[in-house]
N, C-alpha and C positions, 0 to 999 in steps of 0.2 A: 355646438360645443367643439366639434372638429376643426370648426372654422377659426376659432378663439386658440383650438392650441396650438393649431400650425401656425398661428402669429406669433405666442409667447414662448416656443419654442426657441424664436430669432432671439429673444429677449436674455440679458446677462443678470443676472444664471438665468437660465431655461423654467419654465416654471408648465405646470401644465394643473387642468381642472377636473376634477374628480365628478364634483356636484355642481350644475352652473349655477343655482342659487346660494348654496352656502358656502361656495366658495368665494362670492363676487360683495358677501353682504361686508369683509371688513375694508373693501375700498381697494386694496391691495395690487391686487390681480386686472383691478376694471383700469388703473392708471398707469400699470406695466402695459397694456394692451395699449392704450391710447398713444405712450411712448414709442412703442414699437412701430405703430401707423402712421404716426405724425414725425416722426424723427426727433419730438422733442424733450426735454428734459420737464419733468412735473414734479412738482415737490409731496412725498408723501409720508404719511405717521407710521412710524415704523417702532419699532422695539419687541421686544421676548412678549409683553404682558401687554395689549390693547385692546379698549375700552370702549363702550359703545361713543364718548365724544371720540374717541379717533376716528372711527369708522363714519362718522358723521362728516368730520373732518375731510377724509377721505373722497366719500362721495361728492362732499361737495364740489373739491375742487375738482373733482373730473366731469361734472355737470357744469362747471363754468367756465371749463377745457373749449367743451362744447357749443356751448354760447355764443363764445367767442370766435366760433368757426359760423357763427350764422346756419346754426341746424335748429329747426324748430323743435321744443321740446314738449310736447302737452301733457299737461298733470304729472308731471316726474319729476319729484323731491328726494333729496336726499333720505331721510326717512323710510319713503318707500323702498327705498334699494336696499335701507340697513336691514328691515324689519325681511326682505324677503320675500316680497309679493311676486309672483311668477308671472302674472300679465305685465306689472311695471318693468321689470327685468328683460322680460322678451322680448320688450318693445323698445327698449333703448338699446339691445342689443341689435336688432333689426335696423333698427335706426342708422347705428355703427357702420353695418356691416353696407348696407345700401350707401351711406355718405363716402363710406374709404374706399371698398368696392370699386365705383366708377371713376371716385377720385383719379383711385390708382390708373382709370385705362380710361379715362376722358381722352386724351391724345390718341390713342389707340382706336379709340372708336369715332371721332372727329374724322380720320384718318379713311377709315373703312367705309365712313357715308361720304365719303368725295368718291370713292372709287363703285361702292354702289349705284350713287345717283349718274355715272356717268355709265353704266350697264342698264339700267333700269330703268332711266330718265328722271324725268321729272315727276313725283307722284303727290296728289293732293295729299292722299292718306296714310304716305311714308312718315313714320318717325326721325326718317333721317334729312326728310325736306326745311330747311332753317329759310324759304324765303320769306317776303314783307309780312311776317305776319305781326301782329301789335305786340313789341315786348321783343320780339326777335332778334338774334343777332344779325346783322347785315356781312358773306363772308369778302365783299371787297372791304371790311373796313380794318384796320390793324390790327395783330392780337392786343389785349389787355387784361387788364383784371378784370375790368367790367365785364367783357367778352366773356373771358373764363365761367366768372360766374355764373351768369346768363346761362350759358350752356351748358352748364353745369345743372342748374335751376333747370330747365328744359328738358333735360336727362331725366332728372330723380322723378320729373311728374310725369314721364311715358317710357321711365326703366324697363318695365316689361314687355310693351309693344317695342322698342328700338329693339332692346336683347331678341325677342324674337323672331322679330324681322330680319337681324343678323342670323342667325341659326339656318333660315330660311332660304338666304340668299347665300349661303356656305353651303346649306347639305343637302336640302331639298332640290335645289337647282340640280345640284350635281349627280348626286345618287338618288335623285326618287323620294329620298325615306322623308315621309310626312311629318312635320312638327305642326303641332295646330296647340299647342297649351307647353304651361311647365306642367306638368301632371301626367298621364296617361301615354302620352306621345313618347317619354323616352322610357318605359316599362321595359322593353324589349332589347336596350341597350345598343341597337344597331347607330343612332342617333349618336351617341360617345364615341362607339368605336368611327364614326365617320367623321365627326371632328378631329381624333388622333390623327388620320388619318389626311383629312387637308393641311395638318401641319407638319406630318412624317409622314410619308407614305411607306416607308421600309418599317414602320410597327408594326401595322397590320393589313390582314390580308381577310377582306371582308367577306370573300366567299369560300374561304375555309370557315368562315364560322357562320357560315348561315343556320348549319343542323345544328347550332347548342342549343340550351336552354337560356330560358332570361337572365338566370340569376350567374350562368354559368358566362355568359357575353357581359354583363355587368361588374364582376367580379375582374375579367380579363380588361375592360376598359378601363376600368379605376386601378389595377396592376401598372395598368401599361402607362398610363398618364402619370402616374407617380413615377414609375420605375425611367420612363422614354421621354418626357417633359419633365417632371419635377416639377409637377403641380400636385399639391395636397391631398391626401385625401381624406376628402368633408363627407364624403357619404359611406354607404355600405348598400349591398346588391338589396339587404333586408328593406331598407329604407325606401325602394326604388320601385322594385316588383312587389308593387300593392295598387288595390282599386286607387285609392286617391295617395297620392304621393304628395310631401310638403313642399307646396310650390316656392315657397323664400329658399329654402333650403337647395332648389336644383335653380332656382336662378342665380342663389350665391357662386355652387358649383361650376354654371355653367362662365360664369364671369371669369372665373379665373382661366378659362381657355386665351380671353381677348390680348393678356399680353404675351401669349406667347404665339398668337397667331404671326405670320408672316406680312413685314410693312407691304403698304402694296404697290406693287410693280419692282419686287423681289421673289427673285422664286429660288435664293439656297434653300435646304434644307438647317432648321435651327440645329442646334450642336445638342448632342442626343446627354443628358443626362443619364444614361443608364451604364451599369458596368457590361452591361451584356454587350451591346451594342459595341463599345470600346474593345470587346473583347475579340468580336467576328472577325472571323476572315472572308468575308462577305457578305454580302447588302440582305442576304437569306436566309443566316443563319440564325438569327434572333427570330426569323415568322417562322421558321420550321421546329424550331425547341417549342415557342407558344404554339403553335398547331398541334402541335403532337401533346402538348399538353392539354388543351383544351379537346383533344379526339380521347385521350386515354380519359379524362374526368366526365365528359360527356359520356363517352360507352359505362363509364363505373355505374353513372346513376340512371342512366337507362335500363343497364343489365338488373341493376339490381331493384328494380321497382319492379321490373318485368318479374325476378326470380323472386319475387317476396308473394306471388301468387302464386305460384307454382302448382301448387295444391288443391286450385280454382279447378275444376271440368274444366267449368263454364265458361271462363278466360282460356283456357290451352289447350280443351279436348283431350285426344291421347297425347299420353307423354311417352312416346318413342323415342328410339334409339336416335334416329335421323338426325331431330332436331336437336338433339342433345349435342351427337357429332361436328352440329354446323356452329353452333355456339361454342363449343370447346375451340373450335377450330380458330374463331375468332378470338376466346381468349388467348389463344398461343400467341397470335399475330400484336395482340394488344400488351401480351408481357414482355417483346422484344422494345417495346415504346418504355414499359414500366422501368425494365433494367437498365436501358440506356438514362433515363432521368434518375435512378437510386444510383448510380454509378456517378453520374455528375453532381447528384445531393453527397454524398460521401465521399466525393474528394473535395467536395467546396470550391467545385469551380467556377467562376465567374464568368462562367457562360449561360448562368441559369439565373433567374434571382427570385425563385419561387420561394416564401417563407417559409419557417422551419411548423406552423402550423398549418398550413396548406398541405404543405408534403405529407405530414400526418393524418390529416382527414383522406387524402389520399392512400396512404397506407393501410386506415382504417378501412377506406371504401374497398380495394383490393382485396384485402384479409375476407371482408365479408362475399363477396362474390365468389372467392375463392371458396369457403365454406357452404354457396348454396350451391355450387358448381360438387360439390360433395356429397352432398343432399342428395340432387339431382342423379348424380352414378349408384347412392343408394337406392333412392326409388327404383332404380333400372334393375340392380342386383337383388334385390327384394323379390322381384316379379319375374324370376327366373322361373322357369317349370322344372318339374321334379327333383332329383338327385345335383340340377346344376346349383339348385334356389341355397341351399347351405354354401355351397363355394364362394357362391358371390357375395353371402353376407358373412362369409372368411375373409374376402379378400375386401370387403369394407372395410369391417374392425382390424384388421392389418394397418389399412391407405387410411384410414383417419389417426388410428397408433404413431406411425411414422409422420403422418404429418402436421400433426400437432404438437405443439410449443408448449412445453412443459411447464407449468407455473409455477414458482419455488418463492413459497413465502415459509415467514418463520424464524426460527435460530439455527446456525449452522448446523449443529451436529442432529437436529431433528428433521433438517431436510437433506444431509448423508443417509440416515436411517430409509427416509421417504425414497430416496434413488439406488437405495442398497435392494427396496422392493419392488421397486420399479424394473431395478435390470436382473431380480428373480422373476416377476411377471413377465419381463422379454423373453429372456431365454425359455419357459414353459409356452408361450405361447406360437412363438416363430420354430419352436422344436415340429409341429403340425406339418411348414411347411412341405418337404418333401413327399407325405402323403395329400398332401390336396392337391399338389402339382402332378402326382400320378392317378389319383381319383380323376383329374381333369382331362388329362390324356383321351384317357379311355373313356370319356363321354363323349368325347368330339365328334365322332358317326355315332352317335344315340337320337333315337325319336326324340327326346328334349331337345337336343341343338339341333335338330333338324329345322322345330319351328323358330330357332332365333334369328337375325340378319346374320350373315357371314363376317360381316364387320364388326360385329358387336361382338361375337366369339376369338376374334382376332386380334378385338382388343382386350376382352380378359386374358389371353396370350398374353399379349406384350405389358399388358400390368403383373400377372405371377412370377415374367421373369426381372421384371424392375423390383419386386418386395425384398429376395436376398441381396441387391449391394445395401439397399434402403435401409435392410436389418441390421446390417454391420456396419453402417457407417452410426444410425441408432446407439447400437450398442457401446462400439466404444463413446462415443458422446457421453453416454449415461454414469458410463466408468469413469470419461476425465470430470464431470462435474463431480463425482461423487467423491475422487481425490481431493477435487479441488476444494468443496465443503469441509469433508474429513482434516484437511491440513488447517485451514483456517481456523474450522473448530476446537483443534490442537490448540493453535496459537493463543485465541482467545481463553483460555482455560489454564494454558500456564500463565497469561497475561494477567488475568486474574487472581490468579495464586498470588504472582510476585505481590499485586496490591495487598493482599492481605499480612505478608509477609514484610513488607518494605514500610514498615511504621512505626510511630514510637514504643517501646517497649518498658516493659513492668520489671517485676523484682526477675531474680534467676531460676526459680520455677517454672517463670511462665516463658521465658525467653527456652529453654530447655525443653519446653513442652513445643513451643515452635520449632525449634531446630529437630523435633523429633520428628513431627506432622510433616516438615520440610525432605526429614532423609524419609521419611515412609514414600512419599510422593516421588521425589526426584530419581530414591533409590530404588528402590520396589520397582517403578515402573520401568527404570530406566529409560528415563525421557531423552538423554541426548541420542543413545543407536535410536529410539523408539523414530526420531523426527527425522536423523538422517536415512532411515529406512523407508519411511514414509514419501518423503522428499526426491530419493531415488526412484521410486513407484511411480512418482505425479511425475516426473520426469519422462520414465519410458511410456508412461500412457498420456504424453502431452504428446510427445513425437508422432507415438502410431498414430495419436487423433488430428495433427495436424497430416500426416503422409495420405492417411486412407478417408479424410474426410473432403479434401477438396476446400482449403478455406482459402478466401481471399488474405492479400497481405496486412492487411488490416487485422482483420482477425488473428492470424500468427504471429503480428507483431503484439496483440496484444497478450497473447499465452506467452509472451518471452516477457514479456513486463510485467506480468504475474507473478511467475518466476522468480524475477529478482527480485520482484518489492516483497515476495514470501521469504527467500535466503535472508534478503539484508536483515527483515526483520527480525527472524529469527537469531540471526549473530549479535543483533542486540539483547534480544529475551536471554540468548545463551550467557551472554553474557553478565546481565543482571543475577542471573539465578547463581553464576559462579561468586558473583561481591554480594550478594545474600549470603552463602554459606557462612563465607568467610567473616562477612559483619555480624554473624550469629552466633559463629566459634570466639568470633572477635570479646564479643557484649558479654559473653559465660565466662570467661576466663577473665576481663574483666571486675565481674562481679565475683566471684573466689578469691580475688587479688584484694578489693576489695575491702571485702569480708573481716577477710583474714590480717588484712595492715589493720583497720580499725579496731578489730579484738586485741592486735598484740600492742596496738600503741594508749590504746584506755589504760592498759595493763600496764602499762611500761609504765605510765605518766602516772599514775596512783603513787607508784612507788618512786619515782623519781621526785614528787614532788614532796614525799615523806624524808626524802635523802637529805633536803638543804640542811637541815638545822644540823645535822649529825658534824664531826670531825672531821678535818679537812683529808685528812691518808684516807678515811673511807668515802668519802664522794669522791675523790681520786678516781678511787681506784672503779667503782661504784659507773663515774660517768667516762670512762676511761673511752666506749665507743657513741661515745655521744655523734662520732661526725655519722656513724652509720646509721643511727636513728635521726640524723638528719637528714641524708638521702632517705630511709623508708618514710620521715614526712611528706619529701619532695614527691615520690611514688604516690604516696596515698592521695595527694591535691590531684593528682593528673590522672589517678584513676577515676579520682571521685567527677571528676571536669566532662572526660568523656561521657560516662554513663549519663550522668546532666543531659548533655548534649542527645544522647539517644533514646533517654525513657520520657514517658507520658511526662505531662506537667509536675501530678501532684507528685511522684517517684521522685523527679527530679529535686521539687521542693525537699522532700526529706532528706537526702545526701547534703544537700547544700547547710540544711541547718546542724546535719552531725560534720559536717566538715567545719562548721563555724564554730562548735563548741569543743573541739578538738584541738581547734587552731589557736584557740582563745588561752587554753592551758597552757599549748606547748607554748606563746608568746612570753604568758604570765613565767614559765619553768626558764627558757632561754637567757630571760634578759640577768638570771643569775648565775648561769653554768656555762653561759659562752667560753669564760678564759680557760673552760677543763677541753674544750675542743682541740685543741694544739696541744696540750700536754698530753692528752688522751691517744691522741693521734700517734705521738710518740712511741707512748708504752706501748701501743696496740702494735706499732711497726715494731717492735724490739721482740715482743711475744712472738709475729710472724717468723721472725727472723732466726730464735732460739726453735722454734719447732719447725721452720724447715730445715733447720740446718739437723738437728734429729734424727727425722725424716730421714733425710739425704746419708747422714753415716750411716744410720742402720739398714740402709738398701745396699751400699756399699762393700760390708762387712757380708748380708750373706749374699751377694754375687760374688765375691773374692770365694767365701766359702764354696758356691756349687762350681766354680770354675774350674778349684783344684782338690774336687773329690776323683780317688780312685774306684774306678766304678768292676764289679766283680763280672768275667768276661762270660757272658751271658747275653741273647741274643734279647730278651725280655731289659736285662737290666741295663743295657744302652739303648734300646728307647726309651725308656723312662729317662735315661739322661739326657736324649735330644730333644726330648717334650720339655724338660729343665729350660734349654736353652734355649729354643723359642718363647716359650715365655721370659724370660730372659728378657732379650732383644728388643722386646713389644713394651716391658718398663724402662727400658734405657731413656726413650724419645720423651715420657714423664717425667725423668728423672733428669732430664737436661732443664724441660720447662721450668722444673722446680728452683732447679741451680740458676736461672734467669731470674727467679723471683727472687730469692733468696740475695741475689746481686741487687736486684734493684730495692729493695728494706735495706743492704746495707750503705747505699748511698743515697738515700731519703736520713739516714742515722748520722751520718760524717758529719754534718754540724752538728752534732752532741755528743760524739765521743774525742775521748783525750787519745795523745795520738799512740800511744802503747794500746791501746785498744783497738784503733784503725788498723794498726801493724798486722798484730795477732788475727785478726779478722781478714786480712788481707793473707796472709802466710795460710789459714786456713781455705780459705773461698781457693787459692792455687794448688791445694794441693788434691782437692774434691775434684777440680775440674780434670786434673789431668791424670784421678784415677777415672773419670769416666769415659774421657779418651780411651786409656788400656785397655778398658772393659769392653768397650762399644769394639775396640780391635778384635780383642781375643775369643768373642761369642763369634765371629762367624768363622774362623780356625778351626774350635772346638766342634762347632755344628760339620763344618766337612769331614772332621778324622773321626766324628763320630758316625756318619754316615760310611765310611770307606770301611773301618770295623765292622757294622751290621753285616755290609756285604759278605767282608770274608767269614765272620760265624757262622751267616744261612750256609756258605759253601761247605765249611768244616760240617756241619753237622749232615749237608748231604753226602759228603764222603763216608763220613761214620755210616749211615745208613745204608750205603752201597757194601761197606766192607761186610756189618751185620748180614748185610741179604746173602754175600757170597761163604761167609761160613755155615750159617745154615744150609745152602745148595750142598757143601763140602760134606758137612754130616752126613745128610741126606744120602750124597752119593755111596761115602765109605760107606752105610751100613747096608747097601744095596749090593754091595760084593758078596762072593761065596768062593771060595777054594776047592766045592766039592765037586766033582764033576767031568767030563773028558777034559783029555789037553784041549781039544778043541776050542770045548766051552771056557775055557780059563785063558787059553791065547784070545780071546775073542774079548773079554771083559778087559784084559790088559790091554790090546788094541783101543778099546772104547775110554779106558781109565787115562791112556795117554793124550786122546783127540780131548776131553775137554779138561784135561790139565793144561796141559798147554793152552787153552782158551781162557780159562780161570785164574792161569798165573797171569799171566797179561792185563788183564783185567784189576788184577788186585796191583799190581805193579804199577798200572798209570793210575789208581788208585793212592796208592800210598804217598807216589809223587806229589799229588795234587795236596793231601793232604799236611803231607811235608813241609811244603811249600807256605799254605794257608797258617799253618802255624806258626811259622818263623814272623811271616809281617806279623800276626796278631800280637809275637811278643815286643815286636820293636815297636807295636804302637800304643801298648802298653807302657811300654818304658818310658814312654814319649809324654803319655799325660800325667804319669806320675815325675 
């Protein structure tokens, strides 16, 4: 079947075969193949639905494809192909493959037996000898068809002994390697690689791969012939390395070397199909990637057959240090081969063309070796003696803690949880270290290490001190995944909120009851600091985990592209969650708006449509705001429109039919109260017009009034008048709006008033305006003189208070005098009576001044506002 798909492959479109019998039973596939071999066009039943006649159809004309080529066909009817018999199928397969096969490298091997027989001579029992014999072609005679045929004929009845003969006279002459069958002879794959190898010699290098294995020399021939020739591959190593191998199946394979062998007495090398090759910077660089790769896959599964008894006596005897060390030794040498090929797998360079499931079984084989190579340091640290036998199965459960790959299945936030105890089991367990690294110390001259190798102690040395960077590069590790779960499982969770929030909506209850559930979550938790906190975390512990971890660029490239596609997303989320609120405050206010037009417009419309019959002055007057209950219709359509647009179906449906039976009336009420719209409109501006203008004097009247109150001089009682005027000042900027409106009703009015009315209206509107001019002046006047008065009354009344405190001192002093006494003592009080007189006069004197003073502004500013 490998052989059928590398043909239809070529085929427009490509088609390939899953099952070769139930794939070939509708005809389809067997005369796209035949097309593709023969170069020619076939007619065949095609369409979506076919029938077992098409399939009949089908077959038949690719059996009479056949016919027509002069291939003998025995017992093979169309029938048999439809129905799917595996022996008739095989065999016309086989048939195929042998007629087009040689077809294709008749010239090619025509070719080959002129240059063998002239090496070899002349051989009775060569397949490749064409002289006299009955039926034979003669080669002095001309090409022909006849010819062709003939030799062709000739071919098909000693295919295998020619094929063989060739093989023979290629690889055996050259190299040794025995073919005696298609079967057994190329088990071992040296036979492959030594035909690659008469056609390229720069693929392969046959004595680097002498030590592989069959399957593993097999696998590299069939690589390399596909990858270095670009010949198919129809086999697999499984197929190959077994007691009987299928002999049709490696002579088809092997057919396909003949045309790309070298014409002869040509000795370029063919043009290598491979990228690798194209890729070298010299003739060595493609056998040194495959050697290295067939040495690292042969040591994997040698090592690890080997280490998979480990535990055998009988296979390994004692399991010492020694050998432990000579094999480690060798993996180090073997992971310098590993990294170099993981390095060229991971940038995809085209200097390697190992599959990406190769590399995997590789990966796998590695990982596992790795692991008994694990094993094996346990068993060794097991069978410590005394006080050392705990350390070293400390420093196990350490080197397997550290070096095992954490498996993280599950939902984000419950494998946060899982690395939240993961990196509490780190910290408790690596907390040990420092006391095992001095417990260790001090064993090192103990009769226990006495009986170990000195090498073996040297190297739990140099593993105790590799555990702490190991721990710390662990630990943070454990901390950026746990961020990094932790954030995700944020995202996911408000992510899911929004859906449950982001849909259509019910009455106002329920919308109310979401917007509540919405502020409990949003606001409670405070989710936006909640994610930028978070965010900044994952951030500092992405840095330290990229600085102290040692990652390739690869890796840090991709913590930065986590990063972002975590921010972006989030500024989306954040963003949704902000037009949720808002479509939530939106939907409630809404439905209140609602609500409340449909209860006032039933009501209205009850009574308005009891109005008609009544007297024309009272519908008048009655629909006077008709235009304004047609704006709140216009409101009620557009509130009802949206909510439509936002609630569930059936919600929606019920608005829509109280909107229609709403609209029904108002239509029915309109088409008789239109003409009260403009007269209405009228009255309603003349109304405005009379009450702001109202309005407007009676604010007028008492601003005039507080402006020119005489206020009683008191420090209390002129703030209360500057409190006046601030407030004041703050209804002026009303009171101007007012007079705008109050202008524009009366020129909405001017077509319906006579023009003694316009006059008057005009004489008035002029003379409002330009008392609010006066006014808008004289508040901020009164605001400064009334501020400059507070001043000097705090002053006055502090002078008062000074002069108060120095009569009291006065009292005080006179009554501290006496008359009785020596002169002495009486010149003595009179000296004393004049030092703070003279102090106290002074004092009351710049006293009085000030007060003086204080009083005289206070009455001219007095005078001033009255």
């Amino acid at each position: 079947m490998n052989w059928i798909n590398a043909h239809l492959a070529r085929h427009v479109p490509p088609l390939k075969l899953n099952d070769l019998i139930e794939d070939l039973k509708d005809g389809t596939a067997l005369l796209a193949l035949l097309e593709v071999l023969s170069g020619e066009k076939l007619p065949i039943e095609k369409g979506r639905v076919l029938r077992r006649p098409h399939f009949l159809s089908n077959a038949n004309t690719a059996l009479t494809f056949l016919q027509g080529k002069r291939i003998k066909l025995v017992n093979i009817n169309p029938t048999d192909l439809v129905d799917g018999r595996p022996s008739v199928v095989l065999g016309l397969i086989w048939t195929i493959i042998l007629y087009f096969q040689i077809e294709e490298n008749t010239r090619q091997l025509e070719r080959l037996s002129q240059l063998m027989e002239q090496e070899a001579g002349t051989r009775s029992d060569s397949p490749f000898s064409v002289a006299s014999e009955p039926g034979t072609i003669s080669r002095d005679r001309p090409p022909s068809v006849t010819r062709r045929s003939a030799a062709a004929e000739k071919w098909k009845l000693g295919a295998k002994k020619a094929l063989l003969e060739w093989v023979r006279q290629t690889v055996t002459k050259k190299f040794g390697i025995v073919v005696n069958d298609f079967g057994g002879s190329w088990r071992d794959g040296n036979a492959f690689l030594a035909l690659i190898h008469c056609i390229n010699p720069r693929l392969v290098n046959l004595q680097s791969m002498a030590h592989m294995s069959n399957k593993a020399r097999l696998d590299a021939a069939f690589r390399l012939a596909e990858k270095g020739l670009g010949i198919p591959r129809l086999l697999d190593s499984e197929d190959v390395d077994v007691d009987k191998p299928d002999e049709k199946s490696l002579m088809t394979y092997v057919a396909s070397f003949l045309h790309k062998f070298p014409e002869p007495g040509v000795t370029h090398v063919p043009e290598c199909t491979s990228p690798t090759l194209e890729a070298s910077t010299g003739d060595d660089m493609f056998s040194e990637i495959e050697m290295e790769y067939t040495e690292l896959t042969t040591w994997l599964c040698h090592t690890s057959n080997w280490l998979d008894t480990l535990h055998d006596p009988d296979t390994h005897g004692n399991i010492n240090y020694e050998r432990f060390k000579a094999l480690k030794s060798e993996a180090d040498e073997k992971q310098v081969i590993y990294e170099k090929l993981k390095g060229l797998m991971d940038s995809q360079s085209s200097m390697i063309s190992i599959t990406s499931d190769s590399w995997q079984d590789i990966i796998a084989s590695w990982n596992k070796v790795s692991q008994q190579l694990s094993h094996w340091t346990w068993l060794l640290d097991a069978s410590l003696p005394g006080a050392l036998g705990p350390i070293g199965e400390w420093l196990s459960r350490a080197e397997a803690m550290l070096g095992t790959e954490d498996k993280l299945h599950g939902k984000h936030d419950e494998i946060a949880n899982l690395l939240s105890k993961k990196i509490e089991e780190h910290k408790a367990f690596f907390a040990e270290l420092p006391s095992i690294v001095t417990k260790f110390e001090s064993l090192k001259n103990s009769p226990d290490a006495s009986v170990i190798p000195p090498q073996q102690l040297e190297y739990m040395e140099l593993r105790l001190k590799t555990i702490a960077p190991r721990a710390a590069v662990r630990k943070i590790k454990l901390k950026y995944l746990e961020h990094r779960y932790c954030l995700v499982a944020f995202l996911i969770l408000v992510e899911a909120k929004l859906k449950t929030w982001a849909v259509k909506y019910g009455r106002e209850q329920e919308v109310q009851q979401i917007l509540s559930e919405y502020r409990s979550f949003v606001g409670t938790r405070n989710i936006f600091q909640e994610f930028d906190r978070a965010f900044l975390e994952m951030q500092q512990v992405a840095e330290a985990y990229k600085k102290d971890s040692n990652l390739s660029k690869a890796e840090s490239d991709g913590i930065a592209k986590f990063l972002l596609e975590m921010n972006e997303r989030w500024k989306n989320v954040s963003v949704e969650l902000r037009c949720i609120q808002s479509l939530l405050e939106e939907v409630i206010t809404y439905w209140q708006k609602f609500v409340d037009l449909t209860e006032q417009f039933e009501v209205w419309l009850e009574r308005a449509l009891a109005m008609v019959g009544l007297p024309e002055e009272e519908k008048m007057e009655f629909f006077q705001d008709l235009g304004e209950w047609r704006d709140k219709h216009t409101q009620m359509n557009e509130t009802g429109n949206f909510l439509a647009a936002t609630c569930r179906p059936e919600v929606a449906q019920e608005i829509r039919e109280k909107l229609i039976t709403i609209n029904a009336k108002w239509d029915e009420l309109f088409q008789y109260v239109q003409q009260y719209l403009h007269r209405g409109q009228i009255l309603r501006t003349k109304n405005d017009y009379r009450s702001g203008q109202d309005r407007l004097e009676l604010w007028l009247e008492s601003a005039e009034v507080t402006l020119n109150t005489t206020n009683v001089c008191t420090v209390e009682a002129v703030k209360e008048y500057a409190e006046e005027l601030k407030k004041l000042n703050t209804e002026v900027e009303e009171m101007e709006v007012l007079f705008k409106n109050i202008s524009k009703s009366f020129q909405a009015l001017v077509q319906e008033l006579t023009p003694d009315e316009i006059e008057r209206m005009m004489w008035s509107l002029k003379q409002e305006k330009e008392e609010l001019v006066r006014i808008r002046t004289a508040i901020p006047q009164k605001t400064y003189l009334a501020t400059q008065i507070i001043t000097q009354l705090e002053a006055v009344d502090s002078g008062v208070k000074e002069i108060n405190k120095w009569l009291d001192e006065g009292d005080a002093l006179l009554a501290s005098f006496s008359l009785h006494g020596t002169s002495e003592n009486i010149q003595g009080q009179l000296d004393k009576h004049k030092t703070e007189d003279q102090q106290y006069c002074f004092t009351y004197t710049g006293t009085n001044e000030t007060t003086r003073q204080q009083l005289e502004m206070h009455r001219v500013g007095l005078s001033t506002s009255e």
